[in-house]
PLY file of the C-alpha trace (Angstrom):
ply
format ascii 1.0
element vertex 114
property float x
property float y
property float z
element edge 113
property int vertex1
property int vertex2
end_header
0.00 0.00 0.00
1.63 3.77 -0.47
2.11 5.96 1.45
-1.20 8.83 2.03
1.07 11.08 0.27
1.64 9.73 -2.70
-1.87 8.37 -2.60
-3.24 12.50 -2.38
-0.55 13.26 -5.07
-1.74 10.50 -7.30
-5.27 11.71 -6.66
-4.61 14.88 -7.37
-3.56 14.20 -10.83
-6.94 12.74 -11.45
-8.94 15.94 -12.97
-10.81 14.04 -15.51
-11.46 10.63 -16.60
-11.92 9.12 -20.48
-12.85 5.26 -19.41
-15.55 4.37 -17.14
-14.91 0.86 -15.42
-17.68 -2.00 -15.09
-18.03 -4.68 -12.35
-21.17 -7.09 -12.11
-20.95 -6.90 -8.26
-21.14 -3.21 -8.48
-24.43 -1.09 -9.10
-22.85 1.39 -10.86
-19.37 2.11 -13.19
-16.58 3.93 -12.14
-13.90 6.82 -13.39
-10.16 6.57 -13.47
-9.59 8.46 -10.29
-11.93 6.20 -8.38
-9.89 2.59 -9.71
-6.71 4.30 -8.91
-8.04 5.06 -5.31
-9.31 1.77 -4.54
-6.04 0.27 -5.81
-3.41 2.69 -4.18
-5.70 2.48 -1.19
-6.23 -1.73 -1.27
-10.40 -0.20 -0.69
-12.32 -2.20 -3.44
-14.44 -2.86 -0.13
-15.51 0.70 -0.09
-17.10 0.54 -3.36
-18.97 -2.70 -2.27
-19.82 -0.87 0.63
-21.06 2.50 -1.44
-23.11 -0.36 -3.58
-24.91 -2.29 -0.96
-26.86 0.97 -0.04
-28.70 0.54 -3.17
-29.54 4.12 -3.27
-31.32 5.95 -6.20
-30.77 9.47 -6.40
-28.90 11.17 -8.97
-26.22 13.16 -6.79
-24.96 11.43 -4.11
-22.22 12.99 -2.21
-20.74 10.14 -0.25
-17.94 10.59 2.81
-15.49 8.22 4.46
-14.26 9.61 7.65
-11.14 7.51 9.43
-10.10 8.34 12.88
-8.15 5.46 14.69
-8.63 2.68 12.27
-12.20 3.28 13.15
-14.58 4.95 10.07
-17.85 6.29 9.06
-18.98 6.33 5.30
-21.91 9.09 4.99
-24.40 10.01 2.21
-26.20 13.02 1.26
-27.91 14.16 -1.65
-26.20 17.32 -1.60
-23.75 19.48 0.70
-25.86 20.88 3.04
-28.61 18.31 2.98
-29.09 15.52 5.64
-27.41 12.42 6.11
-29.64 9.76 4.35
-26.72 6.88 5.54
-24.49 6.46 8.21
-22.70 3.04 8.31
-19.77 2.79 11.45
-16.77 0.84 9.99
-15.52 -0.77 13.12
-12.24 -1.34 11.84
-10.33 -0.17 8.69
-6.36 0.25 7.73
-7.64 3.00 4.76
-4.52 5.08 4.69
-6.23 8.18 4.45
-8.05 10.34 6.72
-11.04 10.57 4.40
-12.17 10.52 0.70
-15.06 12.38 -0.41
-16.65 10.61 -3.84
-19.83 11.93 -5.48
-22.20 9.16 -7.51
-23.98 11.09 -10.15
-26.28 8.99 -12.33
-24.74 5.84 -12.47
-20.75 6.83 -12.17
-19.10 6.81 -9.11
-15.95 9.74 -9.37
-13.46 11.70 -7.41
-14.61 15.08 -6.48
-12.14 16.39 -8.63
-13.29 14.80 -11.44
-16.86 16.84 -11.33
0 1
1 2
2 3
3 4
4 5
5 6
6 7
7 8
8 9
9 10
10 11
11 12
12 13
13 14
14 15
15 16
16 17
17 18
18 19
19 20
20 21
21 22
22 23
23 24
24 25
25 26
26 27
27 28
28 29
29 30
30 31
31 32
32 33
33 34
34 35
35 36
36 37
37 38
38 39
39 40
40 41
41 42
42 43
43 44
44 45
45 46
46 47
47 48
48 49
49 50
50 51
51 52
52 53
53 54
54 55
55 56
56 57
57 58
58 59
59 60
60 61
61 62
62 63
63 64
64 65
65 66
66 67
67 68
68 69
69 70
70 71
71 72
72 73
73 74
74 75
75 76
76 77
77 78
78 79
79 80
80 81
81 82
82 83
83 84
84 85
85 86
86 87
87 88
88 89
89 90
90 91
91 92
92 93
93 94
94 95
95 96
96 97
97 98
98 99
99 100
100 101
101 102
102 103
103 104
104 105
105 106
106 107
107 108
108 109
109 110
110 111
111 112
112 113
């Protein structure tokens, strides 16, 4: 796994994406930026995770918070609308002390990416 670092400069680079990635476990495709995040951060489990909710709005403005190896992933439609989930991650070794990821019709991306 890298370092956070190099994971926030290799994120960073990510500004747009031209391929959109499939997986039949998933619910919906994902960017560039998101594969190299779950890869650099060994987190396909987030995207499972982002998945099971099932949810069916267009924007979805989804949050993983890590404090202590201990996490919450958040949802909201928007930024300054409620919380529609809140799932506690008992245990996680995500390197970073949170990811932001917004799910707009059907494609999951990096919020630089928007």
């Amino acid at each position: 796994m890298l370092k956070a670092q190099e994971i926030e400069t290799g994120l960073a680079q990510h500004y747009g994406s031209e391929n959109l990635y499939k997986n039949r476990i998933l619910k919906f495709n994902y960017t560039e930026g998101v594969k190299y995040m779950w890869e650099s951060c060994e987190a396909y489990w987030l995207l499972i995770a982002i998945s099971s909710h099932n949810r069916h709005e267009p924007f979805q403005v989804w949050q993983l918070e890590v404090e202590d190896h201990k996490a919450v992933l958040t949802m909201k439609e928007d930024t300054n609308e409620p919380l529609k989930v809140i799932q506690e991650i008992p245990y996680t070794d995500f390197p970073l002390n949170e990811i932001k990821l917004y799910l707009i019709d059907g494609i999951l991306l990096l919020t630089s990416e928007y």
